[in-house]
N, CA, C and O of each residue as an XYZ file, in Angstrom:
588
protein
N      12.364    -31.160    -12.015
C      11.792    -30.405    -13.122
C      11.105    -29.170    -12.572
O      10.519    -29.215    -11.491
N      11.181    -27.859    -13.441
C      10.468    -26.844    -12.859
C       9.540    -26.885    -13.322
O       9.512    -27.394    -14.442
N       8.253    -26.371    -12.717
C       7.164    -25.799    -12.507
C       6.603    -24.509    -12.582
O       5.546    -24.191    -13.127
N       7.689    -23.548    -11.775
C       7.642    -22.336    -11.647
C       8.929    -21.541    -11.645
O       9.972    -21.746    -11.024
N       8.488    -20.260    -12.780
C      10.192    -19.818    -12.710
C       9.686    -18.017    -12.098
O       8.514    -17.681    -12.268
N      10.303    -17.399    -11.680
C      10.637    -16.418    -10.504
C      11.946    -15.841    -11.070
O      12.905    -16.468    -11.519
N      11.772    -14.451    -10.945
C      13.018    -13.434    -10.856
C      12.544    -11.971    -10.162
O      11.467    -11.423     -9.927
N      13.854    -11.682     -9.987
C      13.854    -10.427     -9.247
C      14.948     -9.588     -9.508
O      16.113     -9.853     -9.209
N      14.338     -8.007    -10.383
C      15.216     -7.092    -10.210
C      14.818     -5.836     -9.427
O      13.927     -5.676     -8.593
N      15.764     -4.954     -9.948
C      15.867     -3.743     -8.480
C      16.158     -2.577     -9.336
O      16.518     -2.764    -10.498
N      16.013     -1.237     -8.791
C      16.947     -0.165     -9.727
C      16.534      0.959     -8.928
O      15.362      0.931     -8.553
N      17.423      2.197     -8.495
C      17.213      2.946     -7.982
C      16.431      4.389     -8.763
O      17.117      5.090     -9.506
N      15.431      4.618     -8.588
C      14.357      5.814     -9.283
C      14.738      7.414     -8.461
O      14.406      7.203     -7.295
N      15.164      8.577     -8.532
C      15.085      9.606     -8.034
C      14.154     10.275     -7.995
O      14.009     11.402     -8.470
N      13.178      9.415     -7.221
C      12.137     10.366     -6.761
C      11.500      9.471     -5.432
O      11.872      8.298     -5.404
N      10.667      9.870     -4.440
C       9.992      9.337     -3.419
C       9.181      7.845     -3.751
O       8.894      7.633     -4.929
N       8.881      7.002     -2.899
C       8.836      5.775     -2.463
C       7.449      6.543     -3.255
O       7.418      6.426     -4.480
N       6.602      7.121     -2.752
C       5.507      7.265     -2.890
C       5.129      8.049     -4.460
O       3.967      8.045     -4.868
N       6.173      8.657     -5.197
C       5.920      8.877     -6.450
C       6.217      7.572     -7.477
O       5.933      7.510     -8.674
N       6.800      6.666     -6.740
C       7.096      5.731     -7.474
C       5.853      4.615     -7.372
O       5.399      3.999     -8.337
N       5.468      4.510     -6.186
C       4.303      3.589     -5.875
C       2.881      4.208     -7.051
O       2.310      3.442     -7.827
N       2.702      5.001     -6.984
C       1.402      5.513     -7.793
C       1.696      5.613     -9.237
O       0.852      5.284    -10.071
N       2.826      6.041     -9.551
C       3.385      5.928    -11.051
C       2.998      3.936    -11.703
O       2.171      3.484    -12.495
N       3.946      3.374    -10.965
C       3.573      1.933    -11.321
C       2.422      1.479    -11.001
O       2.211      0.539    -11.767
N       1.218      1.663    -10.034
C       0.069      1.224     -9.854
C      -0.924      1.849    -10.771
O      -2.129      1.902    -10.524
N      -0.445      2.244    -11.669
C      -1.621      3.448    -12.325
C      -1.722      2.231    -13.724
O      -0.752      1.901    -14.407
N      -2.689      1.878    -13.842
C      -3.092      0.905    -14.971
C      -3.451      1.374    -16.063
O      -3.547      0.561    -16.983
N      -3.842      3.141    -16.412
C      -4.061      3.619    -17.693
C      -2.578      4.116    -18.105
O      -2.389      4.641    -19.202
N      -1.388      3.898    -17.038
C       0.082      4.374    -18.024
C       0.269      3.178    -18.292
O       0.547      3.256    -19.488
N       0.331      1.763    -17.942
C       0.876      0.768    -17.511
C       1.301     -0.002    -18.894
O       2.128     -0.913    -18.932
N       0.484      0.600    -20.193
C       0.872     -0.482    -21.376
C       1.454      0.463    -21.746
O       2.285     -0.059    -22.489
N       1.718      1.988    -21.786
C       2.927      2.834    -22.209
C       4.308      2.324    -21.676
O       5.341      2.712    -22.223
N       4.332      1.645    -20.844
C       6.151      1.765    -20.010
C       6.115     -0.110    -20.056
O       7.291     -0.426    -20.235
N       5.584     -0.907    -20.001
C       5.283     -1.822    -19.738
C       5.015     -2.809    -21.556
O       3.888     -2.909    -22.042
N       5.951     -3.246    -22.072
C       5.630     -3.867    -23.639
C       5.352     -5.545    -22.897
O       5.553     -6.440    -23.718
N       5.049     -5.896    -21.893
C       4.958     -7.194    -21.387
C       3.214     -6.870    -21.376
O       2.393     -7.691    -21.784
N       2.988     -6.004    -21.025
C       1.535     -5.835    -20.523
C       0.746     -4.899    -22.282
O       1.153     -3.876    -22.833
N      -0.438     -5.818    -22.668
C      -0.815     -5.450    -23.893
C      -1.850     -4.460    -23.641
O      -1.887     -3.390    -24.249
N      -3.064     -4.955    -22.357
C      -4.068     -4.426    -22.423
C      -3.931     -4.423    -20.686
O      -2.939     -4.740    -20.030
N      -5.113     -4.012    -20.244
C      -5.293     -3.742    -18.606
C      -6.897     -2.619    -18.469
O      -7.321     -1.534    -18.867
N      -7.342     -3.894    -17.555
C      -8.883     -3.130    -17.488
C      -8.934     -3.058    -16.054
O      -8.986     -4.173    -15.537
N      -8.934     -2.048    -15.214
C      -9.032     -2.246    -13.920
C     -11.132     -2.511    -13.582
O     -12.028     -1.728    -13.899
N     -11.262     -3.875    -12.867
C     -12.194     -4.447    -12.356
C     -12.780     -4.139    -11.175
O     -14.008     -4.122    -11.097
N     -12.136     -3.910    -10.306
C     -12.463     -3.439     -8.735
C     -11.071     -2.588     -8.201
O     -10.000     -2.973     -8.671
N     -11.056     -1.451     -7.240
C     -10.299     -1.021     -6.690
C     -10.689     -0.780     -5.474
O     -10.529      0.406     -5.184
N     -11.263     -1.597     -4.401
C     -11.500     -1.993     -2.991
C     -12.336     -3.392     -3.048
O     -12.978     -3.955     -3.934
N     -12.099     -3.620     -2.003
C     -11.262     -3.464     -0.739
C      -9.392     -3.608     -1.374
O      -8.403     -3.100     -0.845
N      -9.438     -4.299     -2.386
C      -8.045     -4.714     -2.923
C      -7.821     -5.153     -5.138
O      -8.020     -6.160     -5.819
N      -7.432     -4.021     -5.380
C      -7.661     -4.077     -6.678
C      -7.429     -5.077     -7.268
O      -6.677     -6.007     -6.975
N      -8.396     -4.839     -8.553
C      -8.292     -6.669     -9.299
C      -8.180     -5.957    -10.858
O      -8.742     -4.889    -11.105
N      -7.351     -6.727    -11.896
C      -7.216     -5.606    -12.815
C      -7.012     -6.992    -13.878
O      -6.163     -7.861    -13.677
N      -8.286     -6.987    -15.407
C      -7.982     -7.878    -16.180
C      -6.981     -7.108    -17.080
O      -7.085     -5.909    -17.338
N      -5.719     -8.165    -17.659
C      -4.751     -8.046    -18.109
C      -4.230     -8.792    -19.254
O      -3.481     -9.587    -18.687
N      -4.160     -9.009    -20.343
C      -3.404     -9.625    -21.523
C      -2.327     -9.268    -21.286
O      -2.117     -8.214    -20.684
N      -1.317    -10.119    -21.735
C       0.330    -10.071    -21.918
C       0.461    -10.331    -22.485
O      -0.343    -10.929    -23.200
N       1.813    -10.088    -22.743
C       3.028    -11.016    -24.460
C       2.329    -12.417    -24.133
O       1.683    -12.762    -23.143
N       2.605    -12.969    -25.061
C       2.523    -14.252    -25.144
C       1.292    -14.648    -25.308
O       1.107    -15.845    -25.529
N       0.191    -13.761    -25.241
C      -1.182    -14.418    -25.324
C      -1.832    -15.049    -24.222
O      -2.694    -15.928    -24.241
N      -1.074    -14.240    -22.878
C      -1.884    -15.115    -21.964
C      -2.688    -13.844    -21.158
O      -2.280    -12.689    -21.030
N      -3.786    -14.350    -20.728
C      -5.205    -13.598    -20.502
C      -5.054    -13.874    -19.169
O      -4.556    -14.976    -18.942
N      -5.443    -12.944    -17.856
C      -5.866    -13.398    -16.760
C      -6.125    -12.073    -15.961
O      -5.856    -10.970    -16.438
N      -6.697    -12.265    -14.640
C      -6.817    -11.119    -13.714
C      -5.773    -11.289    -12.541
O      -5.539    -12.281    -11.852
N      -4.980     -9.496    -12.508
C      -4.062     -9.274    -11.277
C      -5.082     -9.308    -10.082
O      -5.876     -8.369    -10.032
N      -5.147    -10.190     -9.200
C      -5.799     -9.974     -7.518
C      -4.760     -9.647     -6.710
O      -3.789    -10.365     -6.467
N      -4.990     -8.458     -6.259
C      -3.861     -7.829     -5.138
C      -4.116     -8.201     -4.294
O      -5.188     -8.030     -3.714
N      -2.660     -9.216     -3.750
C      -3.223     -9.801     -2.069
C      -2.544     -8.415     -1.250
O      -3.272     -8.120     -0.301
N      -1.613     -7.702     -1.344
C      -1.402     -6.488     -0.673
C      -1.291     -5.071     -1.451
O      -0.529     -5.041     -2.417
N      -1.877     -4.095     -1.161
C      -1.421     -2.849     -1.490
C      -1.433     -1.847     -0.254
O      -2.383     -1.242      0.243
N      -0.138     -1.857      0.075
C       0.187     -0.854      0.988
C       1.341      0.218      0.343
O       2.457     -0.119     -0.052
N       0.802      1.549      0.340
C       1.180      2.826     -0.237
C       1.994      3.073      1.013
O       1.535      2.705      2.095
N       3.339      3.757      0.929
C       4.078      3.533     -0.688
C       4.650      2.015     -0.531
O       5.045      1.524     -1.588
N       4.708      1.560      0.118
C       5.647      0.332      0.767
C       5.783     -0.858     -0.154
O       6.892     -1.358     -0.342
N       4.714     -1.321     -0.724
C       4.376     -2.444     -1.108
C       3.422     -2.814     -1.885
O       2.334     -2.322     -1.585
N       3.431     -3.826     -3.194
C       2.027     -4.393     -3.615
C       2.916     -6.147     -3.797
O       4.063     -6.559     -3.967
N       1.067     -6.905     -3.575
C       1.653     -8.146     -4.413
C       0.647     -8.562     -5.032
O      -0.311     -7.935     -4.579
N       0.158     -9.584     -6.169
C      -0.047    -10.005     -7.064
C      -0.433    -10.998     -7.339
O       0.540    -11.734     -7.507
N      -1.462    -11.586     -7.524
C      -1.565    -13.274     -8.169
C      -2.182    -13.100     -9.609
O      -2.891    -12.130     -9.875
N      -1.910    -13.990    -10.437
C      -2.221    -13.923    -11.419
C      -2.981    -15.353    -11.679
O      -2.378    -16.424    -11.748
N      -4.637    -15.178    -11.835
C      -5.989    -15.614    -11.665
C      -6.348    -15.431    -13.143
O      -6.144    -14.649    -14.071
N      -7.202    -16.940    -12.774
C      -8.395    -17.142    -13.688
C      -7.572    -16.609    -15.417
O      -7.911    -15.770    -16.252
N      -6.282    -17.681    -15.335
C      -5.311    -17.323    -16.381
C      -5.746    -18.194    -17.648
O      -6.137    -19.337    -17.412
N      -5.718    -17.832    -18.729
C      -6.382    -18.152    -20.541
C      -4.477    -18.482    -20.909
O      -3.856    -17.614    -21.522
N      -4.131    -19.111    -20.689
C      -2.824    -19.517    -21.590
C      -2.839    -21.076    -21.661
O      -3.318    -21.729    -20.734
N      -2.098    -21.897    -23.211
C      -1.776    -22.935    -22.936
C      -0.854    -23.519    -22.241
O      -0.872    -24.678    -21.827
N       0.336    -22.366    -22.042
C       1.555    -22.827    -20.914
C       1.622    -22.686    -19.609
O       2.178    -23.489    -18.860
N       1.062    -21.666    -19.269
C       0.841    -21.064    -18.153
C      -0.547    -21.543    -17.499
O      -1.654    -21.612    -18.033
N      -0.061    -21.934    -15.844
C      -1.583    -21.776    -15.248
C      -1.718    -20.737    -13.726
O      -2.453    -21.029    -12.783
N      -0.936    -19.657    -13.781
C      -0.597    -18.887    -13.292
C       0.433    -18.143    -12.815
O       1.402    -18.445    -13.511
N       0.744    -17.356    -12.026
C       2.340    -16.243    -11.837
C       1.822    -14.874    -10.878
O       0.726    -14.560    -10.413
N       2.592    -14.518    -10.855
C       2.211    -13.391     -9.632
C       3.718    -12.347     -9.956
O       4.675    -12.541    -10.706
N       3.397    -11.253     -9.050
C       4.119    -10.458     -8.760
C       4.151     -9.432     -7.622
O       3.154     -8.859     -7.183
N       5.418     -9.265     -7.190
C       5.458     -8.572     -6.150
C       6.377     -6.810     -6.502
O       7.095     -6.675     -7.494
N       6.215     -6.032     -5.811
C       7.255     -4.542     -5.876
C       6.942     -4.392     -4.786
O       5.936     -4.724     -4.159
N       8.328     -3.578     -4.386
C       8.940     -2.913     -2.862
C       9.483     -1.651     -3.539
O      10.258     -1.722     -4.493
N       9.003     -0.354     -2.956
C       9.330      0.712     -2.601
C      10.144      1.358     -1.093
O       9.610      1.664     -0.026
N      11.645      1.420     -1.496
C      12.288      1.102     -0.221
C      13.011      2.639     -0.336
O      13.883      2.652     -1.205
N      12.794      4.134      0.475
C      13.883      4.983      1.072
C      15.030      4.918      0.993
O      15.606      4.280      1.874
N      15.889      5.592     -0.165
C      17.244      5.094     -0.917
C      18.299      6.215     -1.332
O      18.723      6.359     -2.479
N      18.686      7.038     -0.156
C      19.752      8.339     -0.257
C      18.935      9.270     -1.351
O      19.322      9.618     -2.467
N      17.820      9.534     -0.762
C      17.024     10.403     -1.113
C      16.218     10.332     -2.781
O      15.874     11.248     -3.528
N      16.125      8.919     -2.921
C      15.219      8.378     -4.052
C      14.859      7.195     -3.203
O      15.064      7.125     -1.991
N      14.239      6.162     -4.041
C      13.557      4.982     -4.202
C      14.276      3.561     -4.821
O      14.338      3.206     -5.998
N      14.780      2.900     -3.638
C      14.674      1.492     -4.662
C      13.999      0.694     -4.658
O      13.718     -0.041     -3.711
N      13.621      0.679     -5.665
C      12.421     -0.203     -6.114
C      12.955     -1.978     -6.778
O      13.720     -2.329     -7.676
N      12.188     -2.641     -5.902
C      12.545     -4.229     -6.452
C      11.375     -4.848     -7.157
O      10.293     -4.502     -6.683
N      11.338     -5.422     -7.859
C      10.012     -6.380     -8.899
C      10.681     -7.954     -8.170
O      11.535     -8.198     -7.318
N      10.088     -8.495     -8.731
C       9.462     -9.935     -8.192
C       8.808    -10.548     -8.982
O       7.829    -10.875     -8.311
N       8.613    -11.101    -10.377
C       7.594    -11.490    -10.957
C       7.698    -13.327    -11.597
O       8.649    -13.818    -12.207
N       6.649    -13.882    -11.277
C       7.076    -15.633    -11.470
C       6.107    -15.877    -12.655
O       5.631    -14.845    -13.126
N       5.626    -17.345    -13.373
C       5.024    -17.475    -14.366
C       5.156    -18.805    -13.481
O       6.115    -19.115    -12.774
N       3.699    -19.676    -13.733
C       3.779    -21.238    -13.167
C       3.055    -22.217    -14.568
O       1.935    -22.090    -15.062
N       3.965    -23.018    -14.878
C       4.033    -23.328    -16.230
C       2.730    -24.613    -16.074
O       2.706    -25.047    -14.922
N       1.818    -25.184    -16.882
C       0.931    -25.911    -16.546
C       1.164    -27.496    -16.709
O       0.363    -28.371    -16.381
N       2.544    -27.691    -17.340
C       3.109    -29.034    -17.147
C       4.652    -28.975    -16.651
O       5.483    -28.252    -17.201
N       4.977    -29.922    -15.415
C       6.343    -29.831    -15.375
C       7.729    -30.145    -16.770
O       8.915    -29.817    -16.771
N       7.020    -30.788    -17.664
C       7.367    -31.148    -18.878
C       7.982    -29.828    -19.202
O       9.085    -29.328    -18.982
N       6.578    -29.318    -19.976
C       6.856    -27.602    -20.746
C       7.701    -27.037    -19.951
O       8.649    -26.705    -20.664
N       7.998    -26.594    -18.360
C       8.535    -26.288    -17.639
C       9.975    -26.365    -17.920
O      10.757    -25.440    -18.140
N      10.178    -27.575    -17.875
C      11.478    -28.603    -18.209
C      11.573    -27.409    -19.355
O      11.615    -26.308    -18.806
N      11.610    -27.349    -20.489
C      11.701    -27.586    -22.062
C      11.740    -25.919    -22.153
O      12.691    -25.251    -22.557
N      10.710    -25.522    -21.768
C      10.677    -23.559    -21.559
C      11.171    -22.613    -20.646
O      11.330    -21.398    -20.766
N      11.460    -23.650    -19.385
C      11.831    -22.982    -18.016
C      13.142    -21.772    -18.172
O      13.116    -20.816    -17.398
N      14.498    -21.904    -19.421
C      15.253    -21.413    -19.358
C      15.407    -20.053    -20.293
O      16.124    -19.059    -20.174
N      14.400    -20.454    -21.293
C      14.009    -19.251    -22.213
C      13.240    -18.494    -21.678
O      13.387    -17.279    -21.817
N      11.860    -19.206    -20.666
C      10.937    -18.377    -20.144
C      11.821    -16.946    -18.853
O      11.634    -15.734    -18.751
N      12.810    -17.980    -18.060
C      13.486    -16.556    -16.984
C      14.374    -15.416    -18.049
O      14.530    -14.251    -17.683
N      14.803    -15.809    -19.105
C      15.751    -15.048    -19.472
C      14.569    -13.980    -20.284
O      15.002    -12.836    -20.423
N      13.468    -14.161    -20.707
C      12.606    -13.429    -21.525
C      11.752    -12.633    -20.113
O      11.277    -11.498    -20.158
N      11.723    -13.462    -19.034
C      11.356    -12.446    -18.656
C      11.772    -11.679    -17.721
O      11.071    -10.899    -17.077
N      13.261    -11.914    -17.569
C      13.751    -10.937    -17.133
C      14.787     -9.464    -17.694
O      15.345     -8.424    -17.345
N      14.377    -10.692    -19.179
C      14.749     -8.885    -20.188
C      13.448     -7.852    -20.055
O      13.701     -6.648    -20.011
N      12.284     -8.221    -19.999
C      11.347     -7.860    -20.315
C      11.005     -6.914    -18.987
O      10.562     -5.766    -18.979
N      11.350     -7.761    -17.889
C      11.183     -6.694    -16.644
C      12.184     -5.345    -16.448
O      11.775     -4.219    -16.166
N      13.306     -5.652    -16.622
C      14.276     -4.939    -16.791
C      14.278     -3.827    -17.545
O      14.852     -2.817    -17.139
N      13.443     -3.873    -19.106
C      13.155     -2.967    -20.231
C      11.896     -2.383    -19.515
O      11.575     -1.228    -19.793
N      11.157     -3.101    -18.610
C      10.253     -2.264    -18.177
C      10.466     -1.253    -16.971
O       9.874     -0.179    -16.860
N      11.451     -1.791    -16.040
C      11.971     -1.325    -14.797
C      12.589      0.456    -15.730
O      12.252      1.598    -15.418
N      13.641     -0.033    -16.992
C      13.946      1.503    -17.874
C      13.433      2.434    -17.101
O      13.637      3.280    -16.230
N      12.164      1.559    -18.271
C      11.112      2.692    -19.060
C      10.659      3.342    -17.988
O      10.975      4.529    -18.063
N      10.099      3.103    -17.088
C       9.413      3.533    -15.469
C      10.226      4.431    -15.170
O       9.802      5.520    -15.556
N      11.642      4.526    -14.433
C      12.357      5.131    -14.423
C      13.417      5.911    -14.637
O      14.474      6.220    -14.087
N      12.357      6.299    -16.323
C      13.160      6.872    -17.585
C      11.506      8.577    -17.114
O      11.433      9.797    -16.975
N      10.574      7.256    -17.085
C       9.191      8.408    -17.054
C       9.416      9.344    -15.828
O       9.477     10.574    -15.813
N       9.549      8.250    -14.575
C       8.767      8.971    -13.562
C      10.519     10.058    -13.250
O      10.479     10.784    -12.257
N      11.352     10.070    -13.775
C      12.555     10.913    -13.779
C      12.412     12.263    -14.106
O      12.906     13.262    -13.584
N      11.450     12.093    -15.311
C      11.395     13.603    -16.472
C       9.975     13.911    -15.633
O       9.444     14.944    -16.040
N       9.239     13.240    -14.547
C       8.308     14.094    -13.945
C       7.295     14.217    -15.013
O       6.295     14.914    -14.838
């Protein structure tokens, strides 16, 4: 039975590793390009940003960045989470040097709070959210395109 469901997409952006890294880390665009993400309050930004966040679904919690390395890399836990299904998820992005743009990969999991629900939601939950990343991956590199 699952527990935790995980996906990963990718898409190439025409512009630098590093216009792409600050475009997606920026938490006052983040509910413009982003319909997964409702609200976003950034909490601390050192030593390692922590940012409270609502999502679809009604679930409440804070992003703790276990890495942010510009442009290269961030990752994600998703803390001190307010949902009845969920008792946490994380996410990761890679900014990778790509014939003179950026490919950029997401990474994002949800950890369901019974293996049961898991069981029962596990197959609706990857496919929702990997439409959802995907519509967001677009939108990002629909924005950071038109500059």
């Amino acid at each position: 039975m699952r527990l935790l469901v995980a996906i990963t997409e990718s898409i190439v952006v025409a512009r630098p590793p590093e216009a792409g890294f600050d475009f997606t880390q920026d938490y006052a665009r983040r509910t413009s390009r982003d319909r997964g993400v409702l609200s976003a309050e950034v909490l601390e930004r050192a030593p390692l940003p922590r940012v409270r966040v609502e999502l679809a679904g009604g679930v409440r919690g804070v992003f703790e960045y276990k890495l942010f390395e510009r442009p290269l890399r961030t990752s994600v836990a998703l803390t001190e989470v307010r949902s009845p299904l969920f008792s946490g998820g994380g996410g990761s992005w890679s900014y990778e040097a790509h014939d003179g743009g950026t490919l950029w990969t997401v990474t994002n999991s949800v950890r369901f709070r019974s293996r049961i629900v898991g069981w029962l939601l596990g197959p609706w939950t990857r496919f929702v959210l990997r439409r959802g990343t995907r519509a967001a991956l677009r939108a990002a590199k629909l924005e950071l395109e038109r500059g």
